[in-house]
GUFI-565986 format. One record per residue (C-alpha): residue number from 1; x, y, z. Coordinates in steps of 0.1 Angstrom, whole numbers. Layout:
! residues N
   i     u     v     w
 NUM     X     Y     Z
...
***
This chain:
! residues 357
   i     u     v     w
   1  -161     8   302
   2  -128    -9   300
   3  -106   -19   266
   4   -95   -55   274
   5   -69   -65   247
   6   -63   -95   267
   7   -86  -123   284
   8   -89  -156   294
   9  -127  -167   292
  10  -139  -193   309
  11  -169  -213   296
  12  -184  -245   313
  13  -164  -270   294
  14  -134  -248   277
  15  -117  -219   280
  16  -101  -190   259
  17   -69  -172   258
  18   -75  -142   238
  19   -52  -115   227
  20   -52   -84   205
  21   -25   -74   184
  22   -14   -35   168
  23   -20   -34   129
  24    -3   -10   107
  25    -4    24   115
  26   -46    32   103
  27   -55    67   109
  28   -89    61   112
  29   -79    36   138
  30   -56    49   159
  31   -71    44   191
  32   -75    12   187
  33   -35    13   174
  34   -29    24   209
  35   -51     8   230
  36   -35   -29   220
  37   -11   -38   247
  38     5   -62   221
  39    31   -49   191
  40    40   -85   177
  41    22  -119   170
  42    54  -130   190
  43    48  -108   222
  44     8  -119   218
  45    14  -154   212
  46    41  -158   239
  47    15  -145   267
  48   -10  -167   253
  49    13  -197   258
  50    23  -185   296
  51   -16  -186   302
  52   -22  -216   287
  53     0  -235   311
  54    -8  -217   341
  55   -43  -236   332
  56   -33  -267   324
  57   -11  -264   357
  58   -45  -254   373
  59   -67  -283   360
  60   -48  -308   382
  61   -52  -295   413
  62   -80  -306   434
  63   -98  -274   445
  64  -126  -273   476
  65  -158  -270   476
  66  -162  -228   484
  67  -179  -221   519
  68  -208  -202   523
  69  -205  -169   529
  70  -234  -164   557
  71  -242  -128   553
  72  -273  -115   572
  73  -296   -97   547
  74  -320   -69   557
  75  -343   -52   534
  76  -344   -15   525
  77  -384   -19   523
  78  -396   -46   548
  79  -429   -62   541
  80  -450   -44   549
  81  -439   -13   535
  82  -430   -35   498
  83  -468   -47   504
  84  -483   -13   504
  85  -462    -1   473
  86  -477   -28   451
  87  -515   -18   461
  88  -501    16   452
  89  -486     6   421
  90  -517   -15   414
  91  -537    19   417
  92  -516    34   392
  93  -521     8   369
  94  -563     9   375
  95  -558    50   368
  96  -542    37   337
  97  -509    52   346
  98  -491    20   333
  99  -492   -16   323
 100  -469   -31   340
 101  -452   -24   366
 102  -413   -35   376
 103  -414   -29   416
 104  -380   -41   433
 105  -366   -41   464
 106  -330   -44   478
 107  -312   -63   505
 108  -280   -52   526
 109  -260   -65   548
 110  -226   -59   564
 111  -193   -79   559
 112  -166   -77   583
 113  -131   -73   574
 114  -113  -104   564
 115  -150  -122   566
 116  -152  -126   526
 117  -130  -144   498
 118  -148  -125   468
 119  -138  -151   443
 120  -147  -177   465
 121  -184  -160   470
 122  -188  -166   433
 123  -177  -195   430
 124  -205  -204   458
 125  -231  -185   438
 126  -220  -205   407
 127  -220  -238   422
 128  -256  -231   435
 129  -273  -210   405
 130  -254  -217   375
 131  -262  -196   348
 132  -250  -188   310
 133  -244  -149   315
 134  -224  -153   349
 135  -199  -125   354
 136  -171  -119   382
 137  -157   -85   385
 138  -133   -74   414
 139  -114   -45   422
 140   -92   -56   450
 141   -79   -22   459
 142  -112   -12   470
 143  -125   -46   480
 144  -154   -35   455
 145  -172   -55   428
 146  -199   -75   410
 147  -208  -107   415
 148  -238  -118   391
 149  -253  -153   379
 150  -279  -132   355
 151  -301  -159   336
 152  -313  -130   312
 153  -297  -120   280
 154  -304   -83   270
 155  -293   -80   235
 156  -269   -96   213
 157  -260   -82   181
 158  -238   -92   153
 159  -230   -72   119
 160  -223   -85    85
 161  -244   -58    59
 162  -265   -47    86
 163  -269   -54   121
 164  -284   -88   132
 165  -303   -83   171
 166  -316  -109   193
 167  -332  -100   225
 168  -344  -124   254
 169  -365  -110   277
 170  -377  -132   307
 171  -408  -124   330
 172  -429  -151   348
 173  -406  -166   376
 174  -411  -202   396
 175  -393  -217   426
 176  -376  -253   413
 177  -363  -275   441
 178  -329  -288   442
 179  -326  -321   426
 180  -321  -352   450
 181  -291  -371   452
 182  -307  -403   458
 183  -324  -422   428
 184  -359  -434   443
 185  -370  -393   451
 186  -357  -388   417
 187  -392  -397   398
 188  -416  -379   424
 189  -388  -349   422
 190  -396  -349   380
 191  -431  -353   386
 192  -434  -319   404
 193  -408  -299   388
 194  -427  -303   356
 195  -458  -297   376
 196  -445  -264   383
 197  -430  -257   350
 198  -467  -262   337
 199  -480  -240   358
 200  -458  -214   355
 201  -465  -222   313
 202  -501  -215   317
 203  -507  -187   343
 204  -527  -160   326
 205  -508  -132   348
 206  -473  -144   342
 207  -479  -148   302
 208  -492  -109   306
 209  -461   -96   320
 210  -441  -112   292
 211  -463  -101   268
 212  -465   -67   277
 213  -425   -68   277
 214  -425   -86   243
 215  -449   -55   230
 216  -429   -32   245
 217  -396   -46   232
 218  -407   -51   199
 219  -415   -13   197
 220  -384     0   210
 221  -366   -24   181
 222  -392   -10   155
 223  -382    27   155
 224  -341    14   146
 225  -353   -21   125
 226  -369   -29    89
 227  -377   -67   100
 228  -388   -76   139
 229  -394  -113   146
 230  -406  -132   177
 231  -390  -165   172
 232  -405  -179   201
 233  -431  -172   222
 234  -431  -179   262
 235  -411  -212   269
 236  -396  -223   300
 237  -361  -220   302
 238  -351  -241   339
 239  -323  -232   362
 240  -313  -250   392
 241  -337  -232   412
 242  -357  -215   391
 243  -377  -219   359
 244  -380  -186   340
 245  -406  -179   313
 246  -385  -164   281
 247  -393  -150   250
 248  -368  -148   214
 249  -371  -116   193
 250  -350  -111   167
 251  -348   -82   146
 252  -320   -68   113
 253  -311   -26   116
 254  -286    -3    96
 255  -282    12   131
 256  -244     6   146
 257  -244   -17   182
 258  -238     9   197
 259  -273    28   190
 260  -290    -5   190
 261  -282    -8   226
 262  -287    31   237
 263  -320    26   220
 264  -333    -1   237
 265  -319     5   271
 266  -332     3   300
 267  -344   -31   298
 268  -381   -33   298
 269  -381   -63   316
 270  -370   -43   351
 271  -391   -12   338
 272  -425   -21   328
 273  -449    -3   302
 274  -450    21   294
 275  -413    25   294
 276  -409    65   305
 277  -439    67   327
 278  -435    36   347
 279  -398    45   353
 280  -410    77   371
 281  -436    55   391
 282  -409    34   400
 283  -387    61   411
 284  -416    70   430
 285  -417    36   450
 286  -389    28   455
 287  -370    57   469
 288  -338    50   460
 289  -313    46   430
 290  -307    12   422
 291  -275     9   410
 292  -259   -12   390
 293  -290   -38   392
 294  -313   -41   368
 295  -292   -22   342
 296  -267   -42   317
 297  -235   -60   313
 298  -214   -69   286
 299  -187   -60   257
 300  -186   -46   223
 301  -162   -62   200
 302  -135   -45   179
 303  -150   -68   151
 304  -190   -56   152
 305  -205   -77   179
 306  -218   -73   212
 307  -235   -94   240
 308  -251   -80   271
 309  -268   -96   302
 310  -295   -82   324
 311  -280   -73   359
 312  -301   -99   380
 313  -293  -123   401
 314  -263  -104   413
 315  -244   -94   447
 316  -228   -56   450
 317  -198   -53   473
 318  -185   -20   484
 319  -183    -1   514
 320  -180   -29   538
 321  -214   -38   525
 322  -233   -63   503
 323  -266   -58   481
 324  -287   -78   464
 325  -317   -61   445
 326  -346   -83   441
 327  -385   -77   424
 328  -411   -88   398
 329  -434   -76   379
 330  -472   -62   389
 331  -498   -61   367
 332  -538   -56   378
 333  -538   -96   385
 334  -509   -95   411
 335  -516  -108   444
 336  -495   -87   469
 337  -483  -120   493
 338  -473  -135   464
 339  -452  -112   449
 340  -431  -106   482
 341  -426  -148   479
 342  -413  -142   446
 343  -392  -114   459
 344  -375  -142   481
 345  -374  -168   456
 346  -351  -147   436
 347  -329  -134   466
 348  -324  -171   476
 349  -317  -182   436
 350  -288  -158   442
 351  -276  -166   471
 352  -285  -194   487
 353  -272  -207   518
 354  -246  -175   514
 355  -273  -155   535
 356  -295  -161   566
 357  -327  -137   567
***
């Protein structure tokens, strides 16, 4: 975790400066007393103005198109061996050790020294997958980071008398072509992407999956809520190279954020169902620890909110080395090819041309 008491946000058509400012002495408080960097509106308001030009400076300077980065991806678990853990999972699932299971995989590869710009990596990753919970986090000493275009929200919560939740799970995952530039492929282009979405809408194995989460979801937020809501039920929310099946439930706690989110975590929609078996299974499979992906990220506000994103969809740098974790989920009805397609559907949403297989 890291206090920020300054920030500039970046949204797709604004951006924030944003910067805390010391109170009166509060005992009850203090931390937060000495955790501001800022004693005066003055000192706050005067590195708000600095920022502010540095962008306005920024927004008139033509900036190139990033190149990709070309990294050569291997998998931890190669086909075969990601093949035969789904018909093992699959027997789990017939033994009626779980629902639903979250199987993932991971990719690697190497990156010389000098080979990688990390901002410019994201920048690549946000020109080809935009996304609303994208999130760029570099520690240059170490050449170490995150670099995630996660389509998912986790939880967002927001107190006034009591604490208002909103979760987002998505499950059910289809490949979307890039749109064409030129204007007479444009209506066969429409014709299929909605094909697709339509598909996706009405597969009887995807719409399990994100019920199973939904159920699953809506139990974890029963045990801290009075009032749980699905607002709505399995649409299709596109990307630019992916639709993704999503699902709104909303629910009001006297819990604090900060249980709401220890209570629900991990996400169920890289877990499965049930929640504490399936993660054993999965520990099982998958041999490995995965990480930062597939957990959350996010903030808590000093004024009761929070908002926090689903690690997917993201690139790992450290060590020299890259990882992207990739999976879906299996239920009886999953047909094993098909799930290692969607394996690569998703590493290619991420990264595009920024990897060569």
């Amino acid at each position: 975790l890291t206090f920020v008491d300054r920030c500039v946000v970046v949204e797709p058509d604004c951006a924030w400066v944003l910067a805390l400012v010391r109170r009166a002495v509060d005992v009850e408080h203090e931390w937060l007393d000495q955790a501001c960097g800022f004693a005066s509106t003055a000192e706050a308001e005067a590195w708000v103005h600095g920022q502010t030009q540095r962008i306005r400076e920024a927004l008139g300077v033509d900036v190139p198109d990033p190149e990709p980065l070309h990294v050569q991806m291997r998998p931890l678990m190669d086909r075969a061996t990601y093949l035969d853990a789904i018909r093992t999972a699959q027997q789990l699932i017939a033994q009626g050790e779980s629902y639903e299971i979250c199987l993932t995989n991971e990719f690697q590869g190497l990156i010389a020294p000098g080979q990688m710009s990390a901002r410019q990596a994201y920048l690549r990753m946000r020109q080809n997958n935009p996304a609303p919970f994208g999130a760029f986090i570099w520690d240059s000493s170490n050449q170490s980071g995150i670099l995630s275009c996660s389509p998912e929200r986790f939880q967002r919560t927001r107190v006034d008398s009591e604490t208002e939740i909103e979760m987002k799970p998505i499950k059910g995952t289809s490949r979307r072509e890039p749109r064409p530039f030129l204007s007479n492929e444009y209506d066969e282009w429409r014709e299929e992407d909605e094909r697709r979405k339509q598909e996706l809408l009405s597969s009887v194995k995807e719409r399990a999956e994100n019920l199973m989460i939904v159920d699953l979801i809506r139990h974890d937020l029963n045990t801290i809520s009075h009032s749980v809501r699905v607002e709505r039920l399995m649409h299709i929310e596109s990307f630019a190279r992916v639709h993704q099946m999503v699902t709104t439930v909303r629910a009001r706690s006297c819990a604090g954020v900060v249980e709401c989110l220890a209570h629900c975590f991990p996400p169920g929609s890289m877990t499965g169902a049930p929640k504490t078996r399936t993660t054993q299974i999965i520990s099982q499979l998958e041999n490995r620890r995965r990480g930062v992906y597939s957990g959350v990220l996010g903030y808590f506000s000093t004024h009761g909110r929070s908002d926090w994103a689903v690690v997917i969809r993201t690139a790992v740098v450290a060590d020299g080395r890259m990882s992207v974790g990739t999976g879906g989920a299996l239920t009886i009805l999953s047909e094993p090819k098909a799930e290692w397609a969607e394996v690569e559907t998703k590493l290619h949403a991420t990264m595009a041309d920024s990897v060569s297989p």
